[in-house]
C-alpha positions as CSV (number, residue, x, y, z in Angstrom):
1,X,-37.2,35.9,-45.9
2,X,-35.9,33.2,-47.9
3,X,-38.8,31.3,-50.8
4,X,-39.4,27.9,-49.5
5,X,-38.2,25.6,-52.2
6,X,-39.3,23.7,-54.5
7,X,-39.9,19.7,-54.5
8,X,-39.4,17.9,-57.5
9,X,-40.0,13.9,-57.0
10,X,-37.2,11.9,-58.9
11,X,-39.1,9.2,-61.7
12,X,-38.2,8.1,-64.6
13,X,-35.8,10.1,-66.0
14,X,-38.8,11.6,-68.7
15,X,-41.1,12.6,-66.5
16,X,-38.4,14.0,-63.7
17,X,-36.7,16.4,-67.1
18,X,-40.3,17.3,-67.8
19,X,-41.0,18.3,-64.3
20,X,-37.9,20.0,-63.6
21,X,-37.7,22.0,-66.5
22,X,-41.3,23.1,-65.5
23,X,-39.6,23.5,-61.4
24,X,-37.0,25.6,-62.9
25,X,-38.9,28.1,-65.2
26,X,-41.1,28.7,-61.1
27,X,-38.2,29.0,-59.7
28,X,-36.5,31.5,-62.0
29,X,-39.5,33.8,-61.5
30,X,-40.2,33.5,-58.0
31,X,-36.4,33.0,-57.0
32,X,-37.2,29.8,-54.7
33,X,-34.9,27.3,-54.6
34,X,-35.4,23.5,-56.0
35,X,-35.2,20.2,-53.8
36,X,-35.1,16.9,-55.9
37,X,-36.6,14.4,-53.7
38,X,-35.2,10.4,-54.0
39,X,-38.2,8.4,-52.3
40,X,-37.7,4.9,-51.3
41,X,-39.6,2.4,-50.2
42,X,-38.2,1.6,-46.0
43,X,-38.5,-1.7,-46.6
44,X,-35.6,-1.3,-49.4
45,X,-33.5,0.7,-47.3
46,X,-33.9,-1.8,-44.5
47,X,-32.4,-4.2,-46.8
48,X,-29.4,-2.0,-48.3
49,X,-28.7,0.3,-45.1
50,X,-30.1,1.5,-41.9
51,X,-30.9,5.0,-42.5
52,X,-31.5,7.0,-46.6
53,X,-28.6,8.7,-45.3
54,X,-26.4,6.4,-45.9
55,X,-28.1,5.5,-49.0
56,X,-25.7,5.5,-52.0
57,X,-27.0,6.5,-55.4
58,X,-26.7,3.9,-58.3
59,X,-24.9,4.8,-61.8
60,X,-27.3,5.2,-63.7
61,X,-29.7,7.7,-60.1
62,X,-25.7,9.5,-60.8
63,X,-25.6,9.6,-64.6
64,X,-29.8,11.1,-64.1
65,X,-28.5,13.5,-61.0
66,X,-26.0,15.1,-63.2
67,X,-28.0,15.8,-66.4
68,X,-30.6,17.5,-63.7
69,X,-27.9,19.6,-62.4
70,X,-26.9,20.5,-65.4
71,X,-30.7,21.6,-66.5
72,X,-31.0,23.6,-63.4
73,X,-27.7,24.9,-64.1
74,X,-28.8,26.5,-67.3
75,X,-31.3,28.2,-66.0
76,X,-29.8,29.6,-63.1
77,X,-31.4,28.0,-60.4
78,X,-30.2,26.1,-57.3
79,X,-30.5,22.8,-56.9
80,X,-29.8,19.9,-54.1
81,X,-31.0,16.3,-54.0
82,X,-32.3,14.6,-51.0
83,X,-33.4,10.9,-50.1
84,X,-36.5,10.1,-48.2
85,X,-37.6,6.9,-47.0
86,X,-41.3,6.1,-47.1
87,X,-43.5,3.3,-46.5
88,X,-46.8,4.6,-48.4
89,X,-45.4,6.6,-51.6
90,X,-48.1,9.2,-50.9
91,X,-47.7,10.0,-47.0
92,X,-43.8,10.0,-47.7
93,X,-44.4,12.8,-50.4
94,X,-46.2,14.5,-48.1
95,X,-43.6,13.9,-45.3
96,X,-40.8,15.2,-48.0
97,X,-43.0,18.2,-48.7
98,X,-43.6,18.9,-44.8
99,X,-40.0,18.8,-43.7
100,X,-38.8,20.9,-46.5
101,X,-41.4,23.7,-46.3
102,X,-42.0,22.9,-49.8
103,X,-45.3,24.9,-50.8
104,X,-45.2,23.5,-54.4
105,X,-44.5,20.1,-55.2
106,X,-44.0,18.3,-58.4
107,X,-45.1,14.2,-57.7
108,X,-46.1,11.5,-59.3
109,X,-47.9,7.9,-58.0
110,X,-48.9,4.8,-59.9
111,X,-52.5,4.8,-61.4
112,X,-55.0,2.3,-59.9
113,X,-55.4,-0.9,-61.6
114,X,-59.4,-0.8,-61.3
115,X,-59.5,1.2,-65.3
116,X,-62.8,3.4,-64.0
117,X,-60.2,4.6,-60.8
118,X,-57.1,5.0,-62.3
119,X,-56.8,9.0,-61.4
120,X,-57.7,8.1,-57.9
121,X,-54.4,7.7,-56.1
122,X,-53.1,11.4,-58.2
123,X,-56.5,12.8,-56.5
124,X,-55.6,11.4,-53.2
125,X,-52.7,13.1,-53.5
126,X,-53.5,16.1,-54.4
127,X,-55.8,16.7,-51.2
128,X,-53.4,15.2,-49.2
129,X,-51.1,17.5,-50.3
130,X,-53.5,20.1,-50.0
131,X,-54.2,19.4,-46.1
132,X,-51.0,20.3,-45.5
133,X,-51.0,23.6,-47.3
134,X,-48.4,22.3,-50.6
135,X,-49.8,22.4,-54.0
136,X,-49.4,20.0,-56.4
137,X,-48.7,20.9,-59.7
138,X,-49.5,17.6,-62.6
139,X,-46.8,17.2,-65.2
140,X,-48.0,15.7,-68.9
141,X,-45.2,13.9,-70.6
142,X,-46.5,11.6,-73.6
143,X,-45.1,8.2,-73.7
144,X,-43.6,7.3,-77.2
């Protein structure tokens, strides 16, 4: 029986190298493979296109795509990228996470704006996540 794989959300291109390289080390030991996940917003890909399958990556999402290959390369693990349309960012991780069996997940969402919430919508996601029987593992990277 085949791992499930392993969903690694594409950010900024520091946080999705820091996440990945964290993916990758998982997925090494457990042999599972890894699924990094495009989300965007429907109301984006109404305007561009119809469907995220049509969706066409930008220079710079190719430039970013590459260098994650390449990192998933080196360590020996598989890697495919996928593009998922949402229209909450935390329902459409969990959507991504459902349809791909993924059990762990590597996300991110914006911090509230109200200072004494700001780890709310991370916590939201987590038992969201949770619900649905995916674990959510946090990734630190320190802004410069």
């Amino acid at each position: 029986m085949a791992k499930s794989p392993i969903l690694v959300q594409m950010e900024s291109r520091p946080w999705t190298c820091a996440a990945l390289s964290q993916a990758c080390q998982e997925a090494k030991d457990s042999g599972a493979s890894i699924v990094l996940v495009k989300l965007l917003p429907d109301d984006y890909l109404a305007w561009l296109c119809d469907d995220c399958n049509a969706y066409i990556f930008t220079e710079a999402d190719t430039s970013d795509i590459r260098a994650y290959e390449a990192l998933a390369a080196a360590c020996g693990v598989p890697l495919s990228v996928r593009v998922f349309q949402y229209h909450n960012l935390e329902q459409g991780i969990v959507k991504a996470a459902d349809e791909l069996k993924a059990e762990t997940v590597f996300a991110v969402v914006p911090p509230s704006a109200v200072p004494f919430m700001h780890d709310a919508p991370l916590r939201h996601l987590e038992h969201a996540l949770h619900e649905h029987h995916h674990q959510l593992h946090p990734v630190e990277v320190a802004i410069p």
